[in-house]
Short mmCIF file of the C-alpha atoms (twelve columns), coordinates in Angstrom:
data_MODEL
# 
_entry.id   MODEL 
# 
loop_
_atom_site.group_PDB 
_atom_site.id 
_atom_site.type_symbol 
_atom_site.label_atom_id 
_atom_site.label_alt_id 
_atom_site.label_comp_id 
_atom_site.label_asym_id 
_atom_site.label_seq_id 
_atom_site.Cartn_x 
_atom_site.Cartn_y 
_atom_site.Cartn_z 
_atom_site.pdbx_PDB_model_num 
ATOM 1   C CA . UNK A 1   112.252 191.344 106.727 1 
ATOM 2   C CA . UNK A 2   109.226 193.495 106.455 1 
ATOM 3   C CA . UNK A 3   106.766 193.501 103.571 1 
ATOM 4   C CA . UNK A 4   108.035 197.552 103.460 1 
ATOM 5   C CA . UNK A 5   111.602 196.580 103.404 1 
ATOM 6   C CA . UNK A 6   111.354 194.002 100.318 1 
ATOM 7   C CA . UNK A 7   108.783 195.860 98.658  1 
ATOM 8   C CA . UNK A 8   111.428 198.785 98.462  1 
ATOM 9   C CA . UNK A 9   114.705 196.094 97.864  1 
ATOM 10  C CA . UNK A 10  112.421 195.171 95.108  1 
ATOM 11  C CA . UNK A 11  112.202 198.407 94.000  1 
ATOM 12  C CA . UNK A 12  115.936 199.697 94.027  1 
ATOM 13  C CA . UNK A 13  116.956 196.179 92.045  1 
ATOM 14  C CA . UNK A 14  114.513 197.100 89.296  1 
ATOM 15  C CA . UNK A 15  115.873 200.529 89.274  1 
ATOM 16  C CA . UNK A 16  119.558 199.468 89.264  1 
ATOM 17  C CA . UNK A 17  118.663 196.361 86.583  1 
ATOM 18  C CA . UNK A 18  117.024 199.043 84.173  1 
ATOM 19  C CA . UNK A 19  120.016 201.494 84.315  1 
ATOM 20  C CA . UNK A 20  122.433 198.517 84.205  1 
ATOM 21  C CA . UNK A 21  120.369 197.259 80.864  1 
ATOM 22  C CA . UNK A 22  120.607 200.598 79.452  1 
ATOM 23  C CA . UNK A 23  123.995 200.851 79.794  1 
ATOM 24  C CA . UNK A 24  124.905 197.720 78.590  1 
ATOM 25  C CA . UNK A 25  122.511 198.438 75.396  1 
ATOM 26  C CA . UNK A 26  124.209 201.318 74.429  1 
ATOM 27  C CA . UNK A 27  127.697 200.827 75.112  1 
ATOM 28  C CA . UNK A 28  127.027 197.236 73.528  1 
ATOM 29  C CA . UNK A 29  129.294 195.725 76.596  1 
ATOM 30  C CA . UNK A 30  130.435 192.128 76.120  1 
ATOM 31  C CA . UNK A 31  133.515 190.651 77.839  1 
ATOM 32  C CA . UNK A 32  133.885 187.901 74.917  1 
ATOM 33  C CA . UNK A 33  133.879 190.597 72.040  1 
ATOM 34  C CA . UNK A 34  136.331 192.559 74.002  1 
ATOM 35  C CA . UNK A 35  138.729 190.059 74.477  1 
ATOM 36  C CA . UNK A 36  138.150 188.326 70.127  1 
ATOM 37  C CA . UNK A 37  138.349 192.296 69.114  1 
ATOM 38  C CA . UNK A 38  141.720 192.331 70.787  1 
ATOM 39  C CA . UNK A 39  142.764 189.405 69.335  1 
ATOM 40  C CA . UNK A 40  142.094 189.334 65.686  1 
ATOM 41  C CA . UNK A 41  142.001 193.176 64.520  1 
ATOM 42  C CA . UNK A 42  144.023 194.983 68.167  1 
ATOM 43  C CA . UNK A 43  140.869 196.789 68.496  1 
ATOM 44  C CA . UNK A 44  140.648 197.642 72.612  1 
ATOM 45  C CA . UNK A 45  137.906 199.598 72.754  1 
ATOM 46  C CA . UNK A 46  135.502 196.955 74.072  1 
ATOM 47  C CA . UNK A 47  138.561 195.140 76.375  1 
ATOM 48  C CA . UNK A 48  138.619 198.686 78.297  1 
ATOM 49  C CA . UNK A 49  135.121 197.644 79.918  1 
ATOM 50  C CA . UNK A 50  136.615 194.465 80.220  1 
ATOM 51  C CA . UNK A 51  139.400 195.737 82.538  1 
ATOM 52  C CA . UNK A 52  136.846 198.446 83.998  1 
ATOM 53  C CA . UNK A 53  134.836 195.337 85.473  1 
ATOM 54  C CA . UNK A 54  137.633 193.722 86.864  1 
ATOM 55  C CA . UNK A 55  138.989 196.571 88.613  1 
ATOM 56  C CA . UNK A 56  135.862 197.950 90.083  1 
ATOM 57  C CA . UNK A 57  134.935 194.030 91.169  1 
ATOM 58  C CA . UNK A 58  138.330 193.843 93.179  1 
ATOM 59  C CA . UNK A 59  138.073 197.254 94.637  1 
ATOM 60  C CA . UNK A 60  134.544 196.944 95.059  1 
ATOM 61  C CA . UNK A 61  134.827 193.525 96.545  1 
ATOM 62  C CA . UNK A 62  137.620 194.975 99.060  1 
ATOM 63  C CA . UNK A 63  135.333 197.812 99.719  1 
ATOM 64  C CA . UNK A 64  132.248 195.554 100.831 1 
ATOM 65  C CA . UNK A 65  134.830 193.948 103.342 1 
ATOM 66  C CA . UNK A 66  135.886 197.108 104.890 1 
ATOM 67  C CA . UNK A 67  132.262 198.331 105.067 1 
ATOM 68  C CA . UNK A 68  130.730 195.057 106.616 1 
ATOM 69  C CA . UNK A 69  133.435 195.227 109.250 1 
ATOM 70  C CA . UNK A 70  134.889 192.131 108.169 1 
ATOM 71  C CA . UNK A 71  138.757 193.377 108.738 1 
ATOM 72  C CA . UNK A 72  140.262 190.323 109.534 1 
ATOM 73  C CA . UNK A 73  139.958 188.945 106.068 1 
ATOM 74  C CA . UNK A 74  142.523 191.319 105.146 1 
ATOM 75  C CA . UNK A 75  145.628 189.122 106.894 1 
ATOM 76  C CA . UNK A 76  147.899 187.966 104.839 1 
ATOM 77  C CA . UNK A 77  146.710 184.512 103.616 1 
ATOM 78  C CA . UNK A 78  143.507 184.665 104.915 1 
ATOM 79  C CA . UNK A 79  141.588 186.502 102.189 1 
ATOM 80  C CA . UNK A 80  138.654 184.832 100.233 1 
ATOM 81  C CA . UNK A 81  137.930 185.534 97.089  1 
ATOM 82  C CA . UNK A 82  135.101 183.417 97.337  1 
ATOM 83  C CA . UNK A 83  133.587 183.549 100.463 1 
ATOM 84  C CA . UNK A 84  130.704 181.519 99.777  1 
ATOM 85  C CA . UNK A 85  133.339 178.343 99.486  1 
ATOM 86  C CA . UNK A 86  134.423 178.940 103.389 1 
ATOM 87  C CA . UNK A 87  130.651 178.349 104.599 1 
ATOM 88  C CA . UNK A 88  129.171 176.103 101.351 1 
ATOM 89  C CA . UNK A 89  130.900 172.711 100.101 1 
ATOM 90  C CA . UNK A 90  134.227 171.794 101.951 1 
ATOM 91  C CA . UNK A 91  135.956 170.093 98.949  1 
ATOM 92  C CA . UNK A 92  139.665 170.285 98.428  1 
ATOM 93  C CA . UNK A 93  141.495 172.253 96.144  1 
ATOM 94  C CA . UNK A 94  142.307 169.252 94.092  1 
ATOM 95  C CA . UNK A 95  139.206 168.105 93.215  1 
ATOM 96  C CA . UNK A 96  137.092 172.296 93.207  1 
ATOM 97  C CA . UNK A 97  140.009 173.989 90.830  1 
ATOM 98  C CA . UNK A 98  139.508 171.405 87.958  1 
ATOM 99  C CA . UNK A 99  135.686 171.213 87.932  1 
ATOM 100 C CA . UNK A 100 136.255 175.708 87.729  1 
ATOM 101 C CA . UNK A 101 138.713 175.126 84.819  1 
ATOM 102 C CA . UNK A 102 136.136 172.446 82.757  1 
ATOM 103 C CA . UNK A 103 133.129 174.843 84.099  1 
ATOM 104 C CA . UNK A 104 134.795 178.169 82.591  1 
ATOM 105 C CA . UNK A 105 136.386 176.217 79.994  1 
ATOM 106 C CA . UNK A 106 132.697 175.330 78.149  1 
ATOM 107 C CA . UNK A 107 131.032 178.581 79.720  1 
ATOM 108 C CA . UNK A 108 133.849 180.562 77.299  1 
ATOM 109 C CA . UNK A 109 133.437 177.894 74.459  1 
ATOM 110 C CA . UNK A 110 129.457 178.464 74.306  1 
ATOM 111 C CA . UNK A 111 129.760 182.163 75.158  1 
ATOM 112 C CA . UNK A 112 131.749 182.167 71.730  1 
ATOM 113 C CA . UNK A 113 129.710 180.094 69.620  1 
ATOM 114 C CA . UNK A 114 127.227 182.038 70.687  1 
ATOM 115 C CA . UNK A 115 128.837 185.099 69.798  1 
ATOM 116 C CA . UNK A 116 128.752 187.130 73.276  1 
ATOM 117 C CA . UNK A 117 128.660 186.557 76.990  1 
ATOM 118 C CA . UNK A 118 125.722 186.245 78.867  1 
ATOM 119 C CA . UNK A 119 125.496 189.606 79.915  1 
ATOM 120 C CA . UNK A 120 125.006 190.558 76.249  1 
ATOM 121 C CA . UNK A 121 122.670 187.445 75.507  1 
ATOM 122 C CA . UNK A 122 120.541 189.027 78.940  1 
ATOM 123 C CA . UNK A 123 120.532 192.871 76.790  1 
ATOM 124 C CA . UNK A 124 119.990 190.376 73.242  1 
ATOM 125 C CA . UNK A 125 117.214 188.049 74.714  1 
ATOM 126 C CA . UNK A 126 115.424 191.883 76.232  1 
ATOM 127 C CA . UNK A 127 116.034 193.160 72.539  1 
ATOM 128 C CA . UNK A 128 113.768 190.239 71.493  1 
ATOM 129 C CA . UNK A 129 116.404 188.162 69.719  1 
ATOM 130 C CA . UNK A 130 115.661 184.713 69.526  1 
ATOM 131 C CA . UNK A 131 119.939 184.014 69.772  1 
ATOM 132 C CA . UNK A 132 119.681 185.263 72.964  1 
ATOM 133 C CA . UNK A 133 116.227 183.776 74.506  1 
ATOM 134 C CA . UNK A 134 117.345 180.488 73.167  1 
ATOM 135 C CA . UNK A 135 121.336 180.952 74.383  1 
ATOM 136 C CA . UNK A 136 119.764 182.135 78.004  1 
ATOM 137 C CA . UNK A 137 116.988 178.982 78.201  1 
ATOM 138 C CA . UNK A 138 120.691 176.695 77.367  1 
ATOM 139 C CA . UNK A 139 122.144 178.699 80.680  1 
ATOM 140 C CA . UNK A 140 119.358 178.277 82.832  1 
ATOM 141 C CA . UNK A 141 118.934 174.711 81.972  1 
ATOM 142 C CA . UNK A 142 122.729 173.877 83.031  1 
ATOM 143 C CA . UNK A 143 122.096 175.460 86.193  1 
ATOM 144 C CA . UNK A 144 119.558 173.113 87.125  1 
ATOM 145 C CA . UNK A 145 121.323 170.356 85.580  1 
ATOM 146 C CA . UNK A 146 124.511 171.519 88.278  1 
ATOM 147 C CA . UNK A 147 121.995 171.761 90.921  1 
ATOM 148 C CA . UNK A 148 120.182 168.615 90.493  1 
ATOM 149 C CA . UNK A 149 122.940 166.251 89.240  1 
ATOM 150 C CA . UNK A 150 126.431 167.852 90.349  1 
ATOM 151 C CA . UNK A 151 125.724 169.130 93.576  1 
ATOM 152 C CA . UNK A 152 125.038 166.335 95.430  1 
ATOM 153 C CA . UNK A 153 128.245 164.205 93.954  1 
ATOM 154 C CA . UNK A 154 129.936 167.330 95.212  1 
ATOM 155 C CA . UNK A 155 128.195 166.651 99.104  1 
ATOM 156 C CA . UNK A 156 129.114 163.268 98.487  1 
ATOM 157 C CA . UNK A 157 133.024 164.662 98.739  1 
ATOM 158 C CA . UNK A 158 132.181 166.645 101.410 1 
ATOM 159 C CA . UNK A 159 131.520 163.897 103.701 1 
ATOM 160 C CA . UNK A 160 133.909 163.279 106.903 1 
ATOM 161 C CA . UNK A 161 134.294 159.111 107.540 1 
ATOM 162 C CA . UNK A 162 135.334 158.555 111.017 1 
ATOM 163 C CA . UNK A 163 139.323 157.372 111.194 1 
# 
């Protein structure tokens, strides 16, 4: 990649993460608050962007497929959802679907506690809370904790032992 070519990827992130901020500023987007609105007072205002994000993710998603050229994904069976599993860690079902459920389980629990998802703690922490600075140092801290500690148990499964 050319210096001219990152300098203007650079460029069109910034744009997109300023108009993205904005947005989620002023609408006051959060995927936990949509979801606890719903549930305690049947407000759905906020789960609307909730269902928004979802929808435009799938169709999106498919989109990027059809675009890249990458058809054959579309066979029945044969679509991934998460195409970075087919090329990254080959760990079975058994053992990848539990560590998602205990990963999402304590993402949710914290997002709560903390009183939005990390998308709003990102627009909080930019507001100059200290919730969200402090909530978004916690997230970046279990990332490296994954990397450095959890990913290499995971290669450990990954390994093939001769029969």
């Amino acid at each position: 990649m050319t210096g001219i070519a990152a300098w203007k990827i650079g460029l069109a992130t910034l744009f997109i993460g300023i108009i993205v901020g904005y947005l989620g500023q002023r609408s006051r987007f959060c995927t936990i608050s949509g979801i606890r609105d719903f549930f305690l007072v049947r407000d759905a205002y906020r789960l609307k962007g909730l269902i928004g994000v979802f929808v435009g993710a799938v169709v999106g998603f498919a989109l990027v497929n059809m675009l890249g050229g990458n058809l054959s994904d579309f066979k029945a069976g044969t679509w991934q959802f998460m195409p970075m599993l087919k090329d990254g860690l080959d760990v079975t079902p058994a053992i990848l679907i539990p560590l998602s459920a205990v990963g999402a389980f304590f993402m949710a629990y914290f997002s709560v506690m903390a009183e939005g998802c990390p998308f709003r703690q990102h627009v909080m922490a930019g507001e100059g809370r200290l919730s969200g600075i402090i909530y978004l140092t916690g997230l970046l801290a279990g990332v490296v904790f994954f990397n450095v500690v959890v990913v290499p148990y995971l290669q450990l499964l990954t390994l093939r032992f001769p029969d």
